[in-house]
C-alpha positions in Angstrom: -18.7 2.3 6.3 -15.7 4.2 7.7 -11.9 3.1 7.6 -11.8 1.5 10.7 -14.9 -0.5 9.5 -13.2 -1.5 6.4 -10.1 -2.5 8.0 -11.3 -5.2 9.6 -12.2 -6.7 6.8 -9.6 -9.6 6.3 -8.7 -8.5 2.6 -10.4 -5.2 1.9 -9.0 -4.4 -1.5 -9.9 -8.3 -2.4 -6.8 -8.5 -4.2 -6.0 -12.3 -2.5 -8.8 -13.2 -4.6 -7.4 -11.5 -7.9 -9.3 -8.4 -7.9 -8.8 -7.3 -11.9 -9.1 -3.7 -11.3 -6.7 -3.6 -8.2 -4.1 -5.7 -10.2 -4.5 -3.6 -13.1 -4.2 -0.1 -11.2 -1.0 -1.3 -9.4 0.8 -2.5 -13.5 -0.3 1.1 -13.9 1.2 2.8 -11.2 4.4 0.7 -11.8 4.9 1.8 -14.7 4.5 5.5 -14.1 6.5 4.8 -11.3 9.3 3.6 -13.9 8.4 6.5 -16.3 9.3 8.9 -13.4 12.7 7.3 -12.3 11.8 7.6 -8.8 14.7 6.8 -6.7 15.1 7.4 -2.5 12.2 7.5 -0.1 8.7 8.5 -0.8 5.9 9.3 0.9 2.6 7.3 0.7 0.2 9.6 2.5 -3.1 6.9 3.4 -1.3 4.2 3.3 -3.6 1.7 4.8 -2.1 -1.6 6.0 0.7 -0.7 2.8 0.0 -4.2 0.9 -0.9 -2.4 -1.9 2.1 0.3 -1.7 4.3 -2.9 -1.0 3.2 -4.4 -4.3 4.2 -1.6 -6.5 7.3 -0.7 -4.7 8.9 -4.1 -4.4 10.1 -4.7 -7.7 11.6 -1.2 -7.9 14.5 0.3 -5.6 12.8 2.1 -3.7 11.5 3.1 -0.4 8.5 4.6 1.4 7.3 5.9 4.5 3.8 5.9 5.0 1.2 7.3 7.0 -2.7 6.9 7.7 -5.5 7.8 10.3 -6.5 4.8 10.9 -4.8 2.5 13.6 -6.5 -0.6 12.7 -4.6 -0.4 9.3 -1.5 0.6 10.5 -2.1 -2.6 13.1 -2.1 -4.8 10.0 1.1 -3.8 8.5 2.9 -7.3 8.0 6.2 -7.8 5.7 7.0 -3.8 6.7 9.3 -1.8 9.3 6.3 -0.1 10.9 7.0 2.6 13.8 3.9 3.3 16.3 2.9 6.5 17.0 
């Protein structure tokens, strides 16, 4: 399957349905976030649709740009300011 493929899935990284492993990877990455004191913009290089960016970032002042190859993700982007290439 490639990206585009997986896109079109309605909820590819299945976390609408509680996906454990998702969940759990994004508590991690929040708190190494919070271990790093990040603070201005970032950079999410393969962002997808950036749900799952969105989820880590939103409880933490921050903000990201991000990026990815495939248009049927960036298509998705809902909840963001998204610029079209």
């Amino acid at each position: 399957m490639n990206w585009e493929e997986w896109y079109l899935k309605e909820d590819p990284w299945r976390i609408k349905e509680g996906n454990k492993f998702t969940l759990k990877w994004i508590d991690e990455l929040k708190k190494l976030i919070n271990k790093i004191k990040l603070n201005g913009l970032h950079l999410d290089g393969g962002c997808g649709e950036g749900y799952v960016t969105s989820l880590i970032f939103k409880d933490l002042d921050v903000r990201f740009i991000g990026i990815d190859i495939s248009r049927k993700a960036l298509k998705r982007v809902k909840g963001l300011e998204s610029i079209k290439m």
